[in-house]
C-alpha positions in Angstrom: -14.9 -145.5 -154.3 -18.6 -146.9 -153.2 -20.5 -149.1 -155.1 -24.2 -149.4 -154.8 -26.1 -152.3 -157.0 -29.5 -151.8 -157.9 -31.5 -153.6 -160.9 -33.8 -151.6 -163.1 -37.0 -153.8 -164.3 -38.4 -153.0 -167.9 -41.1 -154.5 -170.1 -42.2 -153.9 -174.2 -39.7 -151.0 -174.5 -39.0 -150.5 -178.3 -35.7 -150.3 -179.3 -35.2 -146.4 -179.5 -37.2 -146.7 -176.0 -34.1 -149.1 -174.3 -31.7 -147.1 -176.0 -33.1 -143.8 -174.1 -32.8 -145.8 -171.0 -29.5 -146.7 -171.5 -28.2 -143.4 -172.4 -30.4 -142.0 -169.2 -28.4 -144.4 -167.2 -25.1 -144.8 -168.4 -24.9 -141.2 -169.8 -22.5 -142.4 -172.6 -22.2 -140.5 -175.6 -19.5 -142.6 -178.0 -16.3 -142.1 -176.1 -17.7 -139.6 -173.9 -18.5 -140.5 -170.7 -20.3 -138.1 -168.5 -21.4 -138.4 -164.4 -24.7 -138.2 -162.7 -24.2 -135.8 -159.4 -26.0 -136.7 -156.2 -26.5 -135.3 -153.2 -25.0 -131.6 -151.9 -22.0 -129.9 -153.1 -22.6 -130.5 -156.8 -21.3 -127.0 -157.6 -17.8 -128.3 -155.5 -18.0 -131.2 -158.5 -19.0 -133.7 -155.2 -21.0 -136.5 -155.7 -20.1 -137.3 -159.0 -21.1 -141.2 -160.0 -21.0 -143.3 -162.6 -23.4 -146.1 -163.8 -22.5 -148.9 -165.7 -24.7 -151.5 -166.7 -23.5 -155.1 -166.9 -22.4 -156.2 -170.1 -21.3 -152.9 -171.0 -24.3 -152.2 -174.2 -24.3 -148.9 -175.9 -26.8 -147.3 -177.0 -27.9 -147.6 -180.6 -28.4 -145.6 -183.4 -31.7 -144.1 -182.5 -30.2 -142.1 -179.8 -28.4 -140.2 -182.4 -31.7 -138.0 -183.3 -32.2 -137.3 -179.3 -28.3 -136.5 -179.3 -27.8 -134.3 -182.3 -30.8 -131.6 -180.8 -29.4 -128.2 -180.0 -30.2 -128.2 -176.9 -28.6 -131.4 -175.9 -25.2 -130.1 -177.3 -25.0 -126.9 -175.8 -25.5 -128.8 -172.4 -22.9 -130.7 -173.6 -20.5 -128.4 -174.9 -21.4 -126.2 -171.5 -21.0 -129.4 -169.3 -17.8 -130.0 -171.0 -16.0 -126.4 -170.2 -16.4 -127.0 -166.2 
């Protein structure tokens, strides 16, 4: 239960770019949610954050053609079964 704020800086991204970011940040797929892991003891399922980004924006459309990639989903699915 620690929070950490940081701000994240951006100029001339296109609108498939800031939807990238987004999804790199927030790692939100619809209602899935997944977690970034930091640190040691990832394979214990420590460190596990989330990021939210004020305002709470999802990521367009655009993302769909970077989500729908085969490799993406059988991380996913993968990720998933844990």
């Amino acid at each position: 239960d620690v929070t950490f704020s940081f701000q994240v800086h951006y100029t001339n991204l296109s609108a498939e770019q800031y939807d990238l970011l987004l999804f790199a940040l927030t790692l939100q797929d619809g209602n899935e949610q997944l977690v970034h892991k930091l640190g040691y003891g990832k394979s214990l399922d420590l460190g596990a954050c989330v990021i939210s980004v004020r305002g709470s924006p999802k990521p367009g459309p655009s993302i769909q053609g970077y989500l729908n990639r085969q490799g993406y989903l059988k991380l996913f699915r993968e990720g998933r079964k844990q």
